[in-house]
N, C-alpha and C positions, 0 to 999 in steps of 0.2 A: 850312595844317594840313589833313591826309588829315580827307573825312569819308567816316563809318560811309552803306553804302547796304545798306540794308532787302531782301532778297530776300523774294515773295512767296511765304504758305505757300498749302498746298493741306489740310493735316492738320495738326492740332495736339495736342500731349496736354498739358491744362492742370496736369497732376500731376509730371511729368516734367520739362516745358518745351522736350521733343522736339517737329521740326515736319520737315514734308514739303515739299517742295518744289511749287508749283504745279503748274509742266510734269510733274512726276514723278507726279503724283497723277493729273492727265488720263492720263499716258500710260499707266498703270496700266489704269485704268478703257478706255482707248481699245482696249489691249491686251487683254482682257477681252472685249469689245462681238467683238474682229477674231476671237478664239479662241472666240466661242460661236455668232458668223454663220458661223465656217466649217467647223462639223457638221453634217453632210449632212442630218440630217432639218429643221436648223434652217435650210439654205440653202433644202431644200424648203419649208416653210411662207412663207420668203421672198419665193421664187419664186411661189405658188401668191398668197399677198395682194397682190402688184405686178402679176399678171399675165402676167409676162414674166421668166426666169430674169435675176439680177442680173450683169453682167461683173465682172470685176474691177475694173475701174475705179470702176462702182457701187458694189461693198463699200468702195471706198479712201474716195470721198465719203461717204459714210455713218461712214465708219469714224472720219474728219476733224473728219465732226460732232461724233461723239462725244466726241472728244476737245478741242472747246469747251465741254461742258457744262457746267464750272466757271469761263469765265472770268470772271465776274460777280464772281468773288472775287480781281479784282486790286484792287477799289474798295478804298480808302483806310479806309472805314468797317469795311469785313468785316476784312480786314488788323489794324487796330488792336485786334480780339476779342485779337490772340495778344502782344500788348505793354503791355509797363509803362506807367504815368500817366509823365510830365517828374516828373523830382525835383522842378524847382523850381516849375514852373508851375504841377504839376497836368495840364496839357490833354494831353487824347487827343482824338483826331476822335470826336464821334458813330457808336455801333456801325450798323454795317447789316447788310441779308442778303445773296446773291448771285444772287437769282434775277427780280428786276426789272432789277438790273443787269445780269447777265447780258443781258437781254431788247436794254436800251441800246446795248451793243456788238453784238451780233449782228444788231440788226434796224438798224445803222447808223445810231444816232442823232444828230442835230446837236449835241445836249450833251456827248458822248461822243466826238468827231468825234479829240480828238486821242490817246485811246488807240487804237478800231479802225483808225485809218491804218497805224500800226506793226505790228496784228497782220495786214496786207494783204488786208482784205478788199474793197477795193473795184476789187484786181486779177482778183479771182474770178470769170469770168464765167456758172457758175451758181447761183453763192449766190441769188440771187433767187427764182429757181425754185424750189428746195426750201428756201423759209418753213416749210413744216408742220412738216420735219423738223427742222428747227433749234426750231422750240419744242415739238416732241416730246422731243427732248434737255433740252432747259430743264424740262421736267417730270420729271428722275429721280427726285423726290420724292414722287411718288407722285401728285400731283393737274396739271395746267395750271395754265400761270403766268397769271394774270388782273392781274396788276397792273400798272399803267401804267409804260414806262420811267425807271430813276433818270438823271435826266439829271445831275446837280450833284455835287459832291463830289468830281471827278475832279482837282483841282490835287494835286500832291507836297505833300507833307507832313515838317516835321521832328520829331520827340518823344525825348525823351534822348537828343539827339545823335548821331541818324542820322536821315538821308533816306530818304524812299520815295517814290518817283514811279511812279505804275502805267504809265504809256508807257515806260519801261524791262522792266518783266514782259513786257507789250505784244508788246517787240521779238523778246525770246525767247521765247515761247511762237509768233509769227509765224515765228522762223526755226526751229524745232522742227518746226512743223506743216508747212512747204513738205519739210522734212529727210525727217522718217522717218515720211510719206504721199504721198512722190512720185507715186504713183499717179494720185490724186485730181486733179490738177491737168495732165494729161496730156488734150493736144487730143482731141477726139471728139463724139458724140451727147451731149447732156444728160439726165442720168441721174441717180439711177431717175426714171420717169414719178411722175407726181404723184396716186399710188393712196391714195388714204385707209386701206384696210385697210391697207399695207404702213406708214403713218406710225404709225398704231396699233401694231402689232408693233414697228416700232421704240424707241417710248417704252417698252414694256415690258420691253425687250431691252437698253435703257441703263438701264433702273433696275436691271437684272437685274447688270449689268456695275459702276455703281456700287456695288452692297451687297458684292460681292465684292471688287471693286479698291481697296476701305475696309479691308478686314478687314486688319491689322496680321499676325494669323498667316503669312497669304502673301504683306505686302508692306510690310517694314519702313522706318522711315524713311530718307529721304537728303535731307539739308538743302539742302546743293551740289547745284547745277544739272550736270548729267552732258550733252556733246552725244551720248555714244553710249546714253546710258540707255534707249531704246527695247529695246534688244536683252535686258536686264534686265528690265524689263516684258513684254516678250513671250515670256520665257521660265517667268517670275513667273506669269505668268496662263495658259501652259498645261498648268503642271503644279496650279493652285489648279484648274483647271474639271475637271481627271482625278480630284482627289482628293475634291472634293465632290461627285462622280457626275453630272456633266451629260456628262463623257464617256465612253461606255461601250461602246466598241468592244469594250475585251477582255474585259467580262462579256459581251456577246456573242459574240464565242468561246466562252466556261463555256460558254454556254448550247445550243451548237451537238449535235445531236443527243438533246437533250433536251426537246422541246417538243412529245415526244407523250402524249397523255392518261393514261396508265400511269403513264408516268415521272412526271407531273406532280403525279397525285391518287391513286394507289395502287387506284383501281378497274380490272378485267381492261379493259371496254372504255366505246368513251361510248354514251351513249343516243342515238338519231334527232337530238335538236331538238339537240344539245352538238357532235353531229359537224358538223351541217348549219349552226351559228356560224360552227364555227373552218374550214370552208370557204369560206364566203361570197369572193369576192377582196378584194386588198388596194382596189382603186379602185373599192369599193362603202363607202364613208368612215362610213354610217348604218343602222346595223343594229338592231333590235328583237326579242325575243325574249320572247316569249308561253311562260310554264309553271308548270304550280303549285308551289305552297309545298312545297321537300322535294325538288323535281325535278333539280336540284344545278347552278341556274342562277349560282352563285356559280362553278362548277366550268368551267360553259361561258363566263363573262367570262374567267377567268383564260387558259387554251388559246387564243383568240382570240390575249391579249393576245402568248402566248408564239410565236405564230405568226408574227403581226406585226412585233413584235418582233425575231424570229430574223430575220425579213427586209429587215430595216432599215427599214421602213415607219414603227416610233415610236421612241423610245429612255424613253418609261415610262408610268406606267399612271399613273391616278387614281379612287379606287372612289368612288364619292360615295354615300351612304344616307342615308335619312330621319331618322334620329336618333342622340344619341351614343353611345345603349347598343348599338345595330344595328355604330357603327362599332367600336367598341370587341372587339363578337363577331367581325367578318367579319374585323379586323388579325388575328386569328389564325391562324385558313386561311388567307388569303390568304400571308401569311409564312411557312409549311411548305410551300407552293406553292413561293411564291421559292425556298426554300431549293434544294428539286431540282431545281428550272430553272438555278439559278449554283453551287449549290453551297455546303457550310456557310461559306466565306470569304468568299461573293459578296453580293448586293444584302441589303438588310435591307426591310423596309416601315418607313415612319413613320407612328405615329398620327397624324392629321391634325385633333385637337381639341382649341380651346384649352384651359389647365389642365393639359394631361398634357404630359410629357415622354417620349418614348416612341419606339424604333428598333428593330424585331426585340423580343428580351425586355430589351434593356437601358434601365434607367429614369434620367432627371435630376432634377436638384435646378437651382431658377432660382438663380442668386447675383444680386448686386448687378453693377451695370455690365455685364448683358447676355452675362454669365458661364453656363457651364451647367456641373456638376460631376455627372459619371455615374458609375454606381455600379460598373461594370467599369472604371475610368477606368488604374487601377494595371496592368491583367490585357491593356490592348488598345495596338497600335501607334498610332502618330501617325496614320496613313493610316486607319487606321479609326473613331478619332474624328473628324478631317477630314469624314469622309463622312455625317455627322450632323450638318454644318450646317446644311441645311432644317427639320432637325426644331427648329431653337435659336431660332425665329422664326416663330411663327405667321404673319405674312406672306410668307414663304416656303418653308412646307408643300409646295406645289405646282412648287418647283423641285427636288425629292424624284427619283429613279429610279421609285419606287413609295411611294406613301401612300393611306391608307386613312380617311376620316375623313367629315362632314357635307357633303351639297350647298351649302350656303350656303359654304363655302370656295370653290367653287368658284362657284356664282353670283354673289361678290362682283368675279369678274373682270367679270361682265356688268352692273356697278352704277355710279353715277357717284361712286365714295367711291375714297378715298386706297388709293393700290396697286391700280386694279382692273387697270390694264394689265399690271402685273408678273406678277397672277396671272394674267390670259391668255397675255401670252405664255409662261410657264412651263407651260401648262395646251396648248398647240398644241404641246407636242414628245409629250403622251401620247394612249392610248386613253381619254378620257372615258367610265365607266361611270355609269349613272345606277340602279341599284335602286329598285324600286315606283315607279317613276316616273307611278302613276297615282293617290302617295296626295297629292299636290300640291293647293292650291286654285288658284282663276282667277291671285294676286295672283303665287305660288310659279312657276306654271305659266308666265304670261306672259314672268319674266325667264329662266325655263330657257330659253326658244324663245330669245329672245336671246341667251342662253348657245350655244347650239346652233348658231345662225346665225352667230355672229361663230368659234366654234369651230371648223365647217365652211367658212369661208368665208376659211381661210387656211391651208386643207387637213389640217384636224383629220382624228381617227376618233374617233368615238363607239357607245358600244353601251348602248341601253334596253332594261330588265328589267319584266317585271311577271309576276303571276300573273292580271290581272284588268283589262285592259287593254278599257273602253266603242268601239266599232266608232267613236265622233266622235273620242274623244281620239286614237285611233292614225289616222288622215286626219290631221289636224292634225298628227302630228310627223313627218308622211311629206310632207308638201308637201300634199295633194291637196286638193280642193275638194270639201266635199260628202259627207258620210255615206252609205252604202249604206241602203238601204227594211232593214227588220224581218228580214224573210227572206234577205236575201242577208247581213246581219250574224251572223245567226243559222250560217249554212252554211260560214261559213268556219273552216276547220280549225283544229284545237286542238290538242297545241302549237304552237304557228305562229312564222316566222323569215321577217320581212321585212324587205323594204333598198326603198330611197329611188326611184322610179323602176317598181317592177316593179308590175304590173295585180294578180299574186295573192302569197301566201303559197311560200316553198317547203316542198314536202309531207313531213313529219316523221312521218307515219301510215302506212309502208308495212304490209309483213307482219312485216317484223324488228321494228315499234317495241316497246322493251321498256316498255310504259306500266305502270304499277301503279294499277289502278281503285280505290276504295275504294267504298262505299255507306252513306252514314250514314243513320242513323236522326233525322228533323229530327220537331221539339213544341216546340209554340208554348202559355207559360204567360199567362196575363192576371194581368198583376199584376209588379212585379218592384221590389218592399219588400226594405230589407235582410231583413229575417225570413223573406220567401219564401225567398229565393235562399239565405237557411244554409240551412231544412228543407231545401230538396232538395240542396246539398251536402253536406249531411251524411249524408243517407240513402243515397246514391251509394257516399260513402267506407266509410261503416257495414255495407258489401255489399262493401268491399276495392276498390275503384275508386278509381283515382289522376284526382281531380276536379279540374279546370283550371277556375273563374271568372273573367273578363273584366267587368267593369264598365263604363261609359264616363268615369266622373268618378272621380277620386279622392276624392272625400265620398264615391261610390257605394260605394265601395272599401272604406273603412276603417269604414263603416257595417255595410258584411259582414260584415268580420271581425270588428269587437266582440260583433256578432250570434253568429255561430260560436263565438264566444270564450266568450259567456256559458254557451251549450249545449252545449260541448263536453267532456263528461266524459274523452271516450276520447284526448284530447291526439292527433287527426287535422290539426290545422292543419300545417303548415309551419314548421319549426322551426329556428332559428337561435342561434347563442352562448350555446346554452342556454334560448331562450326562443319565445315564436312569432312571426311575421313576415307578412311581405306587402310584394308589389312592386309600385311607382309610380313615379312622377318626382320626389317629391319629396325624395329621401335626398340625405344626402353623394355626394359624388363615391366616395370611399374606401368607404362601406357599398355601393352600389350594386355596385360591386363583389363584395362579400361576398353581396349577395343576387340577384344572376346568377347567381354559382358555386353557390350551395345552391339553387337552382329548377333549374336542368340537371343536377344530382345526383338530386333528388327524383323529377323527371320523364323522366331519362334514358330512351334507347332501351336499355341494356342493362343487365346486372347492378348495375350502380349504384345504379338503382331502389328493391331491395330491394323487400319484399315488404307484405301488409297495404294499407289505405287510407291516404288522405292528400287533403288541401285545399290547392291553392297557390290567392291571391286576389292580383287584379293589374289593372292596366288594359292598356291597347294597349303598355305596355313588352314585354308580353310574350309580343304576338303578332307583333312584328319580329325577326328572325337568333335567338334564343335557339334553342337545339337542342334542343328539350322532345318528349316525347310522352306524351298524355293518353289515358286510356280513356275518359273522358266530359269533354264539355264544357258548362259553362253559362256563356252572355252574353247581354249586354242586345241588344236589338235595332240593329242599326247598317246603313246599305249593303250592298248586295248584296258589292262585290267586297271591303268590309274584313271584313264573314262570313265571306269564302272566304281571306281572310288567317288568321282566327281556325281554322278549321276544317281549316288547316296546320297547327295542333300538334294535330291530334287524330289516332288511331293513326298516325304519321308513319311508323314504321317496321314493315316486315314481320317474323314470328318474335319478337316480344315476349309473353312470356307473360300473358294477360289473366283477371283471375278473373268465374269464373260470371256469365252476366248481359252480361257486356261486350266478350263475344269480338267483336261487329260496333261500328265505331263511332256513337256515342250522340249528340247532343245538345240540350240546349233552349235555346229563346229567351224572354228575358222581355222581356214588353212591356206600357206602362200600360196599365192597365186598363183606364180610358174610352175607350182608343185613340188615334190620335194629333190627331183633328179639333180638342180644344178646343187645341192648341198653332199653330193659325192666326191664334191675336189678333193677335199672335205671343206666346208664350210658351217658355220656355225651362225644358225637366225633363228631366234626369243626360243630359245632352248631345246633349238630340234638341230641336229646334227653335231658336228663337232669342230673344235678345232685341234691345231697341235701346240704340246707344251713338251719342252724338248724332247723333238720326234716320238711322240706315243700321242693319241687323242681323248682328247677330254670333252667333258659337255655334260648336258643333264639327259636329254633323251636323244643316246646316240645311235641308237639301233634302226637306221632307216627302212629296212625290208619289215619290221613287224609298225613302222608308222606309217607304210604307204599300203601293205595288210588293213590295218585300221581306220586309213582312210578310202579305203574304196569297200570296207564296212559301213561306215555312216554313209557313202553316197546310194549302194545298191540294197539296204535294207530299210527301208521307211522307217520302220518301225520296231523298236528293239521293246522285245518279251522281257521281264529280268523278275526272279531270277532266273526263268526255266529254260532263257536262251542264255543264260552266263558261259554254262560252259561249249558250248556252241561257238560261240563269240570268241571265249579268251584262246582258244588251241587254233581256229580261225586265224586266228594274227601270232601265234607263238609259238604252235607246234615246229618241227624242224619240217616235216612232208611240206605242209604249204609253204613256207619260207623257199623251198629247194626249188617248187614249183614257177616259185614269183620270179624268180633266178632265170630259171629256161628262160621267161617268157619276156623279161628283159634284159639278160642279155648279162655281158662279163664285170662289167662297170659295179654294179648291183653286189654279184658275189667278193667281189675284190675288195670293194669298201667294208663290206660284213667281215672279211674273212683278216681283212686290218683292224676293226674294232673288236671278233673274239679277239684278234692276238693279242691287242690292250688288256682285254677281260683274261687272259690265260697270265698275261705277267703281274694282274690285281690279283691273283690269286696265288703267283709264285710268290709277291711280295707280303700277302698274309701267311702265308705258309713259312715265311723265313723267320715271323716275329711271333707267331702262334705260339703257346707254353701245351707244349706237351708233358702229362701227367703217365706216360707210356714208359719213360727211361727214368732210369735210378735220380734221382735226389742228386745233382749236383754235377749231373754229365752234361748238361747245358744251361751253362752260365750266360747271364743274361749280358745284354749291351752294356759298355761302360756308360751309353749316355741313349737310354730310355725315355728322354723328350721328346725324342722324334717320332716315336711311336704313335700312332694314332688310331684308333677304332672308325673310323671314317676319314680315308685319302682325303687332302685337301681342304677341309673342313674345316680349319683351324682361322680364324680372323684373330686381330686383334681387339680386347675388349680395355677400353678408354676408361679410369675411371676420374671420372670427374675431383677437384679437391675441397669440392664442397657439395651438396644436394642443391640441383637447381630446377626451379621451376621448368616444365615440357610446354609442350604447347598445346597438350591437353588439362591444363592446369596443376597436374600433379607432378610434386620432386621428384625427378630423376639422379639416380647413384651413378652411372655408367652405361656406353655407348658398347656395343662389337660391331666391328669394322668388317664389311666381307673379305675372303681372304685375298682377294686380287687386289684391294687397296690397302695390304698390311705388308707386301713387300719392302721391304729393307724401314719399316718402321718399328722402333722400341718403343711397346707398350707402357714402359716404365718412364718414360718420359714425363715431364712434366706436362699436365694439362692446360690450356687457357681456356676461361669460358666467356664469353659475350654476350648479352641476351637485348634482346629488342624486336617489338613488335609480334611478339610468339614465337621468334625463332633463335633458336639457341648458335652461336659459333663459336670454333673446337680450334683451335691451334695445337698442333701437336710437334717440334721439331719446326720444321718449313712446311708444315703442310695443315691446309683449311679444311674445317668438314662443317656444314648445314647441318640442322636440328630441327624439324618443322613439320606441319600435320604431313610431308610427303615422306616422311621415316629421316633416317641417316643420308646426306648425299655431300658428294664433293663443291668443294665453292670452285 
């Protein structure tokens, strides 16, 4: 009697009862791995992490590997996930995984001994050699495989009346892999050398290959084993890698004679420091770019990018900024950019932050099973939804042509959590941009450098942004050793455009430079009580002055405005959906939206404006990308260089008409009243000082010597120059000489408190340095945490995000999906809890567990 023999799947649809074939599903993904290694920027980054450009023969071994990464799933145990119980018996084998098993075969284990014979590996004479690479492949999953080999379970097996023997799969998947990788097995030098960087890149590049050679749209099932199916696969995966924009030869053609600054940004020409970027040479990989708020350094990343670009040097960009309102602004420009670099057909940007769905203007909706349904879906080709696959997966954001979204996207390539390789190596075909790259702490800072050095270090480009960039911090991301003395910090030119290697600045100051000086008017109030800070906003607007408040805390915040709100006859607040408003972090995703768009209305650079006074009140949301311009500004006291962040929306643009009083720009500082000594205990008031959290300190602005530096800046210098006194100003308050000097001059209290909050800042830096992913050591010598949650790209950071169980009306008239909770009121709460929601009167109420939260124009608060 004929019996039934079991072919091994590779893909399974348990709905269906469709399945892939083993070999077909490697050869996919194999095929995939060959058509993304063989695009020239990605051959170059190859080339640049080995060492030594790859032969062919190299790519075939490589190629070979990849195309084992599944066999772990001939095991008997994985196999039986896709079959029926025995009618009679009941018995199926115990389910397994395939990636210990995996390990089994490939690392030739004795318990495994009589499947890897048939798959011929121990004819291979340099399988040995490249271990790393072989469990860099076994990590397409996003982490290394840490677990011990499955030795057992490899005997045939019968269940309803068919056999499966894995040394049959074995056979064919061994006569597959000698077939259609001849290559690989062809006499020669043993290849590639055994570069840790290049094994790194590799894992990233086969996970990059598995999520694609998975996807069903481009690679439907074939149950039957095919011997010519390679040719199907490799035709399969080079038309999937062209349609999801990893290939972008012919957008660059579009983009060919278009990558000069005109065309780009619609301005006649570029300013000194914009021209002096997108000059820089391509094999100057690390560039910085020193200018203030307003100087259209977003203008000068893009040009660069289009340069390079045009030149084959990257094939996409990645903006990374400090937050997600900043990314959310800068996807916009940036995408009218695009547009005239390819053309309206051509590249789209993807929002790069989780929550939105977002490519160019077209928006998603998630479905179920990993489904995305877009709202142009009816209006647009197969090929142009295709190309918004990146966007359908927030873990691969970063395999995008162009996305725009948080640095922690991208710093999570330099972390030891699931997927960081994938997003490096997706993250090595572009020009990493990094914005305010100086508003980071020790903890943020430390894993950037790692980000930077594994990025460079397999021949990235990257390009850092600041307006206010301290003479130590920029040594540090230039290599060097050693801050310049006071005065030589002081004298170096402002805009300034440095690369990696050179002794100075290039000089952005000629005679042409078209710099726009401003001269504010700086006062320094003692005191800064919500009730101070309304009378003098009110009195401002009351005079027709469009009043910009900055608070440090959001209690600061909403303290104001109720303050205001009481006093405010003449309805000058900020006004929204009919009501008054104020901008923080702590809205819906959807309001926050709504209250962007109406503060860049309000405070528009032009006609938008309209005329009369007005109040916006706001914290640091709204001194990052929003395109505001204010006739007066008041904020609390803060750092020298995020002052001079703040002091960017103040007259930001030339020719806006200003009423009486405020034709020059204005602003004041408040600051406690006792000043800032008694917060040495340590204490911690609206975001200046600190407190402690088991024994170490915490806080927003905890550095008290560069805040009382900054505040006896605003009281002795009337008048602050910007930019020509920036750097004057920012080593002023941040150099180490003055810091040492303020020290003498008060005394031990002073050094003692600093010398406890470095020691916080040296352990934020031990603690990124312990979870940092170094790309230095072989493939597999550090194995990640068994639990990678706790992980973080910004200490502390983490609140809980609410989601509502139904869309409910906000109280700026628009549905709201979900609440994030700051993280001090997310202690001992499960997210996953059920929701309550309550609504009345415009304000929403949250029941989570035992515990109340408010929903109302004053953001999230507790009942």
């Amino acid at each position: 009697m004929a019996v039934d023999v079991r072919s091994p799947w590779g893909k399974f649809d348990g709905q269906s009862g469709d399945s892939h074939h083993l070999a077909h599903h490697c050869a996919d993904v194999a095929a995939c791995f060959e058509a993304i290694a063989g695009l020239p920027v990605v051959r170059s980054r190859m080339a640049a992490a080995g060492g030594v450009p790859l032969s062919p023969r190299g790519h075939a071994r490589l190629t070979a590997i990849a195309f084992l990464h599944d066999v772990g799933k001939l095991h008997p145990g994985f196999q039986a996930k896709g079959w029926l119980p025995d009618a009679n018996s009941g018995h199926r084998p115990p389910p397994r995984g395939h990636l210990a098993e995996g390990v089994a075969l490939l690392m030739r284990d004795s318990g495994a001994e009589r499947i890897w014979r048939p798959l011929g590996l121990s004819h291979i004479d340099w399988w040995d050699d490249l271990h790393p690479f072989i469990l860099a492949s076994l990590a397409h999953h996003g982490r290394p495989v840490d677990s011990l080999a499955m030795k057992g379970g490899w005997d045939p097996q019968a269940v309803a009346g068919a056999v499966y023997d894995p040394a049959d799969g074995a056979r064919i998947m061994g006569t597959a892999l000698r077939a259609w990788f001849p290559d690989a097995f062809a006499d020669g030098a043993h290849e590639p050398l055994p570069a840790p960087r290049l094994q790194h890149l590799f894992a990233g590049l086969v996970a990059l290959a598995d999520w694609l050679g998975s996807d069903t749209r481009f690679f439907p099932f074939e149950k039957d084993f095919r011997e010519d199916y390679i040719a199907t696969a490799r035709a399969r995966a080079a038309e999937a890698v062209s349609r999801i924009g990893l290939y972008v030869e012919t957008v660059r053609r579009l983009a060919t004679g278009r990558a000069g600054f005109t065309d780009l940004t619609g301005f006649v020409a570029p300013a000194p420091h914009q021209q002096a970027v997108a000059e820089v040479a391509a094999d100057q990989r690390l560039v910085i770019l020193e200018a203030e708020t307003g100087a259209g350094k977003t203008e000068a990343a893009f040009w660069r990018f289009a340069r390079l670009f045009a030149a084959g040097a990257v094939d996409g960009l990645y903006f990374a900024l400090p937050t997600r309102s900043a990314a959310i602004q800068i996807h916009g420009r940036v995408n009218r950019m695009l547009e005239r670099l390819t053309g309206a057909g051509g590249l789209k940007a993807v929002l790069a932050v989780p929550g939105y769905l977002k490519v160019g203007e077209a928006v998603g909706e998630a479905l179920p099973h990993w489904q995305v349904r877009w709202d142009d879906a009816g209006l647009r080709a197969d090929d142009d939804l295709a190309a918004r696959w990146a966007a359908e997966n927030a873990k691969r954001y970063l395999a995008a042509p162009v996305a725009v979204g948080t640095v922690d996207q991208a710093m999570l390539g330099a972390l030891q959590v699931k997927h960081a390789h994938l997003r490096g190596a997706c993250l090595s075909r572009c020009l990493l941009v990094i914005d305010e790259v100086h508003a980071s702490d020790r903890y943020m800072a430390e894993i950037q450098a790692k980000l930077l050095e594994n990025h460079l270090g397999v021949g990235g480009h990257a390009l850092l942004m600041s307006a206010t960039l301290g003479s130590w911090a920029r040594t540090r991301w230039l290599g060097g050793r050693g801050a310049p003395d006071f005065a030589t910090a002081v004298a170096a030119p402002y805009p300034a455009v440095w690369t990696r290697g050179a002794a100075e600045p290039r000089d952005v100051n000629g005679p042409d430079a078209r710099v726009r000086h401003k001269t504010v008017a700086m006062s320094l109030a003692s005191g800064w009580a919500p009730d101070h800070a309304a009378r003098l906003a009110l009195a401002a607007a009351r005079d027709g002055a469009k009043v910009l408040v900055i608070r440090n805390t959001v209690k600061a915040a909403v303290a104001t405005w109720d303050a205001i709100r009481e006093a405010d006859v003449d309805g000058l607040l900020l006004r929204v959906a009919g009501g008054p408003a104020l901008h923080h972090s702590r809205f819906a995703v959807e309001d926050r939206e709504v209250l962007d768009r109406a503060v860049e209305t309000a405070l528009a650079p032009d006609e938008r404006r309209g005329c009369g006074g007005l109040i916006v009140v706001g914290t640091q949301t709204v001194e990052q990308s929003l395109d505001i311009d204010a006739d007066h500004l008041i904020t609390d006291l803060c750092p020298v260089d995020v002052l001079l962040q703040r002091l960017g929306r103040l007259h930001r643009r030339a020719g806006v008409l200003r009423p009486p009083g405020f034709e020059t720009p204005s602003c004041t500082v408040l600051a406690p009243e006792a000043g800032l000594e008694p917060l040495l205990a340590p204490r911690f008031d609206n975001g200046l000082g600190a407190f402690k959290t088991n024994g170490a300190l915490s806080g927003v602005y905890m550095d008290l010597s560069v805040l009382e530096l900054t505040r006896r800046l605003v009281a002795e210098r009337a008048e602050w120059t910007i930019p020509e006194q920036n750097r004057l100003l920012v080593e002023s308050a941040l150099h180490e000489d003055c810091i040492e000097a303020l020290h003498r001059e008060l005394g031990n209290r002073w050094s003692a408190y600093r010398e406890c909050f470095l020691g916080g800042g040296d352990a934020k830096a031990q603690a990124a340095k312990a979870v940092a992913l170094s790309t230095r050591s072989p493939f597999g010598d550090e194995p990640f945490p068994d639990d990678d949650t706790t992980i973080r790209t910004r200490l502390g950071a983490e609140g809980a995000r609410l989601t509502l169980p139904h869309p409910a009306v906000g109280p700026f008239g628009r549905e709201i999906t979900a609440l994030t909770l700051p993280t001090h009121w997310s202690q001992g709460l499960d997210p996953r809890a059920p929701v309550t929601v309550e609504s009345s009167d415009g304000m929403l109420r949250l029941c989570v567990g035992d515990r109340w939260f408010r929903y109302d124009r004053r953001g999230v608060g507790r009942c």
